[in-house]
C-alpha positions in Angstrom: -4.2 -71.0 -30.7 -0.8 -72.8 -30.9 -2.8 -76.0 -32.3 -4.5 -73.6 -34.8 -1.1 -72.0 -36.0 0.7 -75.6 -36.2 -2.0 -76.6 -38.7 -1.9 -73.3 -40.7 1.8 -73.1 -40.9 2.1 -77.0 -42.1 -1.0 -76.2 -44.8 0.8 -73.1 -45.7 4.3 -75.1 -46.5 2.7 -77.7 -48.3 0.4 -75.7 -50.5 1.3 -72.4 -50.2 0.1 -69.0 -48.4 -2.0 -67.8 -50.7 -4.0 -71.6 -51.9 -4.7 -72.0 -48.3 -8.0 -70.7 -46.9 -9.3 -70.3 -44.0 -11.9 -73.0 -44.2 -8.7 -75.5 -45.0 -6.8 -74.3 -42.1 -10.2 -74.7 -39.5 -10.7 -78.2 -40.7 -7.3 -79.3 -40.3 -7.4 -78.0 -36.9 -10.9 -79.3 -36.2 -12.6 -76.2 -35.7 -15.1 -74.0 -37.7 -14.3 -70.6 -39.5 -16.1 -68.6 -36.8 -14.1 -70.1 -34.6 -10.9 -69.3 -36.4 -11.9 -65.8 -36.2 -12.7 -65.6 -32.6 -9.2 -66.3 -32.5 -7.6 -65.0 -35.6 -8.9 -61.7 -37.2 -7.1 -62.6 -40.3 -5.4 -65.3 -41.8 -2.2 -63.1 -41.6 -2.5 -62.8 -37.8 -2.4 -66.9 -37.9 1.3 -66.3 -39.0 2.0 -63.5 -36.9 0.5 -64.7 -33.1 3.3 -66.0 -31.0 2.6 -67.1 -27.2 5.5 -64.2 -25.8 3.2 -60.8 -26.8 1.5 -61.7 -23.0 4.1 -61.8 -21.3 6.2 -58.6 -21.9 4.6 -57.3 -18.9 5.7 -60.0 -16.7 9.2 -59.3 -18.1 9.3 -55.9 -17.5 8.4 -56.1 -14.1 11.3 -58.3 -13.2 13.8 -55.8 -14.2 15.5 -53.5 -11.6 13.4 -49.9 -11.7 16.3 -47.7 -11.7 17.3 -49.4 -15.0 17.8 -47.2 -18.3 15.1 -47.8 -20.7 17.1 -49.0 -23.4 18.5 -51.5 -21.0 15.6 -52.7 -19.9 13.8 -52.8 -23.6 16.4 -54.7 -24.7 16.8 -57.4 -21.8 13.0 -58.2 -22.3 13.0 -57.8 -26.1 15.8 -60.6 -26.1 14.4 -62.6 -23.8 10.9 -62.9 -25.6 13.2 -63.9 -28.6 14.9 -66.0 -26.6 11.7 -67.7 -25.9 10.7 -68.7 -29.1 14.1 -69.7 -30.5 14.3 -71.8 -27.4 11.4 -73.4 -27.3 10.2 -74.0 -31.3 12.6 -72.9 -33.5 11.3 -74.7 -36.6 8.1 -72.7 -35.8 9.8 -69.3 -35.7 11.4 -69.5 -38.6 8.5 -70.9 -40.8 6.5 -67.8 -39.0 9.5 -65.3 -40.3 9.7 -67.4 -43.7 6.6 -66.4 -44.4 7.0 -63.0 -43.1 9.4 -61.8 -45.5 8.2 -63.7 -48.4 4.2 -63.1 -48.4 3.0 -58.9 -48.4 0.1 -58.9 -46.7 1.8 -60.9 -44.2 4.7 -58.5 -44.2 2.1 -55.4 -44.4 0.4 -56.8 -41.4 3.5 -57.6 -39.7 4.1 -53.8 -40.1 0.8 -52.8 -38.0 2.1 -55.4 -35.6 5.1 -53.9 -34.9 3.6 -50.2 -34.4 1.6 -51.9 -32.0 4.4 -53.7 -30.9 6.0 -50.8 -29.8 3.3 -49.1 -28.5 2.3 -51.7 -26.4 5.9 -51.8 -25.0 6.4 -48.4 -24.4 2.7 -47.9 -22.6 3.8 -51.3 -20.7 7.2 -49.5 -19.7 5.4 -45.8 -18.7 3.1 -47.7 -16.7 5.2 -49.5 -14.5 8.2 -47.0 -14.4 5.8 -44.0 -14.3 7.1 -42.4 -17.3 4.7 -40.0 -19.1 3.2 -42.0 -22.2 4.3 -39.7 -24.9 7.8 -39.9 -23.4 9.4 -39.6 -26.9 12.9 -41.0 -25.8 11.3 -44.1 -24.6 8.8 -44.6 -27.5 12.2 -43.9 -29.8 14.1 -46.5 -27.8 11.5 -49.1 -28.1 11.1 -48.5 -31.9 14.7 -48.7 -32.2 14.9 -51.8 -30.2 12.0 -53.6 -32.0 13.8 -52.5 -35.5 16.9 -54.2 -34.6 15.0 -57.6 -33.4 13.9 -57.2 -36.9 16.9 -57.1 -39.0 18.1 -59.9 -36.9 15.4 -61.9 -37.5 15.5 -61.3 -41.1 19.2 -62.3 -41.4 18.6 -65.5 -39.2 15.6 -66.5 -41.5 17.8 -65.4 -45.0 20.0 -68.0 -44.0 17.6 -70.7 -42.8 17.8 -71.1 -39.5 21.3 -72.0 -39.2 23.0 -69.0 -37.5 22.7 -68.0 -33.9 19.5 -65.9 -33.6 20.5 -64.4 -30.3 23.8 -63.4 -31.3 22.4 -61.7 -34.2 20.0 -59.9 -31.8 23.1 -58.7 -29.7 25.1 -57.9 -32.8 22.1 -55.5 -34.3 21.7 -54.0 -30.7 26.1 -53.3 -30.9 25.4 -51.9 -34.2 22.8 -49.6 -32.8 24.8 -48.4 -30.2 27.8 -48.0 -32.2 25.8 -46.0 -34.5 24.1 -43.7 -32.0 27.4 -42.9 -29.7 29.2 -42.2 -32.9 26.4 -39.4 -34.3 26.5 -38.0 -30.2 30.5 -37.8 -30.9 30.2 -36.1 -34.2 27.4 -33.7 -33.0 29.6 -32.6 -29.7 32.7 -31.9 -32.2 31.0 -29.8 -35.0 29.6 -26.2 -34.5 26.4 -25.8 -34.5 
C-alpha cells in the first residue's frame, strides 16, 4: 500500500491530481487497476491511507485505564501524528497538500474523519467499557480529531517548516482554554 501511495503521490505532483488516473498510478506501481482497488476504493483514499489508522488500538491499550478520556485521546492522537511526522514527513505533507487543495479529496477526507472518530471512540468504549453512545467521549474525540486538523492545516500552509507537534499541543491549549473559559462563564451567569 505504502509502494502504491509513493507512486500516486509523485504522479500526482508532477502532473497533477486530477490528470492522473488510476490506470497511471497502477502502472507506475506495477500493478493492475483491480488491484489498485482491492486496495484503494478510490483514488482519493490513495491520498488519504496512512499506516497509523491500525494501530490506534494498540495505542489505546497502553494507556493507564483510570485515565480521563480526553487525556487519553489526545496522548494517542499525538502519537499517531507523531508517527508520521517522524518517520516521512515529506509524505505527510504532500498527503495534507493535497488535502486542502483538491475537493473530493478534502470531501473524502471529511467521511474519514467521521469515521475517524467513530472508530476512536468505539476503540475507547471497548477497552474502557464505556457505553458506545457515551456522548462526552464521542464529543472529546471529535474535538480532539478537529484540533489535529487545524494543526495540520497550519503546518501544511506553511510548507512543512514549523513544528507539527507543537502545533498539535498548541490547538489542544486552545481547546482547553476555550472549554474552561465557557465552564467559568456558565458557573458565573444565572441561568
Amino acid at each position: 500500500m505504502r509502494t502504491i501511495q509513493g507512486e500516486a503521490l509523485r504522479l500526482f505532483e508532477r502532473s497533477g491530481y486530477s490528470e492522473t488516473t488510476i490506470e497511471d498510478i497502477a502502472e507506475a506501481a506495477d500493478i493492475s487497476p483491480r488491484t489498485f482497488f482491492r486496495y484503494f476504493p478510490t483514488k482519493e483514499d490513495v491520498v488519504l491511507w496512512d499506516e497509523y489508522d491500525a494501530v490506534i488500538p494498540e495505542l489505546l491499550d497502553e494507556r493507564p485505564v483510570g485515565e480521563p478520556p480526553g487525556e487519553t485521546m489526545r496522548v494517542v492522537t499525538r502519537q499517531a501524528i507523531e508517527g508520521l511526522y517522524r518517520h516521512d514527513p515529506e509524505r505527510l505533507l504532500a498527503r495534507y497538500r493535497l488535502l486542502f487543495a483538491v475537493p473530493a479529496v478534502r470531501a473524502r477526507f471529511l467521511e474519514f474523519a467521521r469515521s475517524g472518530v467513530a472508530q476512536l471512540h468505539a476503540a475507547y468504549a471497548e477497552r474502557r467499557g464505556v457505553q458506545a453512545g457515551d456522548l462526552k467521549v464521542q464529543m472529546t474525540a471529535i474535538a480532539i480529531i478537529d484540533a489535529a486538523g487545524e494543526a495540520l492545516d497550519g503546518w501544511q500552509r506553511d510548507g512543512g517548516k514549523s513544528d507539527l507537534l507543537a502545533l498539535f499541543d498548541e490547538a489542544i491549549d486552545a481547546l482547553v482554554e476555550g472549554v474552561s473559559e465557557m465552564r467559568r462563564r456558565q458557573r458565573r451567569s444565572p441561568r
